[in-house]
N, C-alpha and C positions, 0 to 999 in steps of 0.2 A: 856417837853422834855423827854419823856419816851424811854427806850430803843426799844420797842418794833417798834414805827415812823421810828427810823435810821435802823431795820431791814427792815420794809417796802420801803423806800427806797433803802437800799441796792440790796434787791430781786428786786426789779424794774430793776434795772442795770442789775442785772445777766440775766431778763427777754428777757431784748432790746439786750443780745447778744446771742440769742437761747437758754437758759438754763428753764427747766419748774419749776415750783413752786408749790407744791400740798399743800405745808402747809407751815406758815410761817414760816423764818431762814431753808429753804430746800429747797435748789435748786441743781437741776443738769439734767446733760445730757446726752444721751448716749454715750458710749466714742467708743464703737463695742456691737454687737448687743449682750445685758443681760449683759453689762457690764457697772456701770453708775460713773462718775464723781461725786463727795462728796465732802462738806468743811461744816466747823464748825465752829462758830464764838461765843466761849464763851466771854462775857465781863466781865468788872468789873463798875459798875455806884452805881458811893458814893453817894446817895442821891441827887445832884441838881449839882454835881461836873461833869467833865466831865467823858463820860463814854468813857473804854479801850477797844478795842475789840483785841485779838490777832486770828489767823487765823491758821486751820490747816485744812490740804485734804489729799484726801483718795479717793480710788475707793470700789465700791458697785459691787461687783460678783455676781451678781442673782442664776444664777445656785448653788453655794457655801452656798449663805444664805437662800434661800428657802427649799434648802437639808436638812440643820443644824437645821433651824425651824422645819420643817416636823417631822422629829426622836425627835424630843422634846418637841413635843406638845405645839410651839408657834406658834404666829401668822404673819404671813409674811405680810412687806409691803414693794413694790419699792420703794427702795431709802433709808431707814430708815434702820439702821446699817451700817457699815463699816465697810470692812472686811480687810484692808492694810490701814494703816495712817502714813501721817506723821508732823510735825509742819513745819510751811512756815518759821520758825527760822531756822529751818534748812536747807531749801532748800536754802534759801535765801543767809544765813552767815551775814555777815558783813553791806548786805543790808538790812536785818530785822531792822523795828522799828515799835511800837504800832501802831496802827489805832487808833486817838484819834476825837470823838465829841464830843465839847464843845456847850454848851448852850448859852453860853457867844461869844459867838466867830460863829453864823450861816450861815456867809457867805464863813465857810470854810469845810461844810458837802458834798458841791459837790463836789469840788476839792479833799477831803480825800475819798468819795467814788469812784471817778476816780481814785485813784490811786491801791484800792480797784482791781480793775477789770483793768488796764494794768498788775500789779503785776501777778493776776490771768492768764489773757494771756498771759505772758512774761516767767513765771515762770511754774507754777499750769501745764498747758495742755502739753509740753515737759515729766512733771514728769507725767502724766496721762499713755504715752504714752511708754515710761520708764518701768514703770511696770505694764502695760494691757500685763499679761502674767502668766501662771500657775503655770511657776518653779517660779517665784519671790515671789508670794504670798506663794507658799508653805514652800520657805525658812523665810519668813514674821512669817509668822503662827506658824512655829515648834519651831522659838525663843521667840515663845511669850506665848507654851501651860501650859508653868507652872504659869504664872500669872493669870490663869483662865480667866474667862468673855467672853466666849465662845469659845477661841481662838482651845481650844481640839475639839472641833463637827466639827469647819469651819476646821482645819489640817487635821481632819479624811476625810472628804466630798472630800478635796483637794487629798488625796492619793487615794481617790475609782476613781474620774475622771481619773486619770492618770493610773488605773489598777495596783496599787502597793496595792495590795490585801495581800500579803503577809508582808508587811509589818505595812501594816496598821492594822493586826490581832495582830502585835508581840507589836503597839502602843495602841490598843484597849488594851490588857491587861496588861499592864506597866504601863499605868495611873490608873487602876482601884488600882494599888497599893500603886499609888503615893499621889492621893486623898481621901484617908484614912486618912491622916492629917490634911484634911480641912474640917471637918464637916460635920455629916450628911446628911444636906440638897443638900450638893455640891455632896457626894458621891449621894446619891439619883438622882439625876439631871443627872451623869455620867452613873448611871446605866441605867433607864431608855433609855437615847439616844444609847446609844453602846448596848443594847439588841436590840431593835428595829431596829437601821442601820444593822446588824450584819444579820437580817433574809431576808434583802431585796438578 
């Protein structure tokens, strides 16, 4: 009963309702065109216990994360990052509860992966649609640039699309002061991508 089965399964579901799969536990779709629907399904599986999956989405801006790659000398692939998320706890409220398969218990893997994929249409593609939009992700983005993890390259990329070139010069160098306290390698990281956007 490895976790890896109930993801194949899972992705099957998502498959049977137009969503593609290029790699396992990855699926998505386009949501408008370069712009792709995301979820993530970390679990927790105790050894032979049943395993938790909670669920969180998110959309994949191409334009956004291929930009951010580029000036940073990473490697781009659709679908792979996320550039707005959010947990289906919260989308949910009250209606959040675990996704649970049990080993013990396998005649209730369908039925928990159906609810899987209602939840997902019920809930997941409204919020998709919600925030398939520029100002949303850029407010997304600007609360999130002090936590690092690329959130400053995708906010930069985000202000050049919208031609707030000026302000995006006055955020290009307010972080280069801000990330002085986070380590070399981060400052490195920052310098490289803001010199290189900065010449396009």
């Amino acid at each position: 009963f490895p976790s890896h089965d109930i993801h194949d399964q899972i992705d099957a579901a998502f498959v049977a309702i137009k969503y593609r799969r290029p790699r396992r536990a990855c699926c998505y779709y386009e949501v408008s065109p370069n712009v792709y629907s995301w979820h993530g399904m970390p679990c927790d599986s105790r050894g032979f216990e049943a395993i938790y999956f909670m669920l969180n989405i998110g959309l994949h801006f191409r334009d956004i994360e291929e930009t951010a790659c580029r000036y940073s000398n990473k490697k781009y692939k659709t679908g792979e990052g996320v550039t707005i998320m959010d947990t289906f706890q919260s989308v949910l409220g009250e209606k959040y509860r675990y996704f649970t398969f049990d080993p013990t218990e396998p005649e209730l893997i369908k039925p928990e992966i159906e609810r899987i994929i209602h939840l997902v249409q019920q809930f997941a593609i409204p919020w998709y649609k919600e925030n398939n939009n520029i100002e949303s992700v850029t407010e997304y983005l600007k609360a999130r640039v002090n936590t690092l993890g690329f959130y400053a390259e995708r906010y930069s990329v985000a202000l050049s699309i919208q031609g707030k070139d000026q302000l995006l010069s006055k955020f290009i160098e307010e972080h280069r002061e801000s990330v002085k306290k986070c380590g070399p390698s981060i400052v490195s990281d920052w310098e490289q991508f803001s010199k290189n956007f900065k010449l396009t």
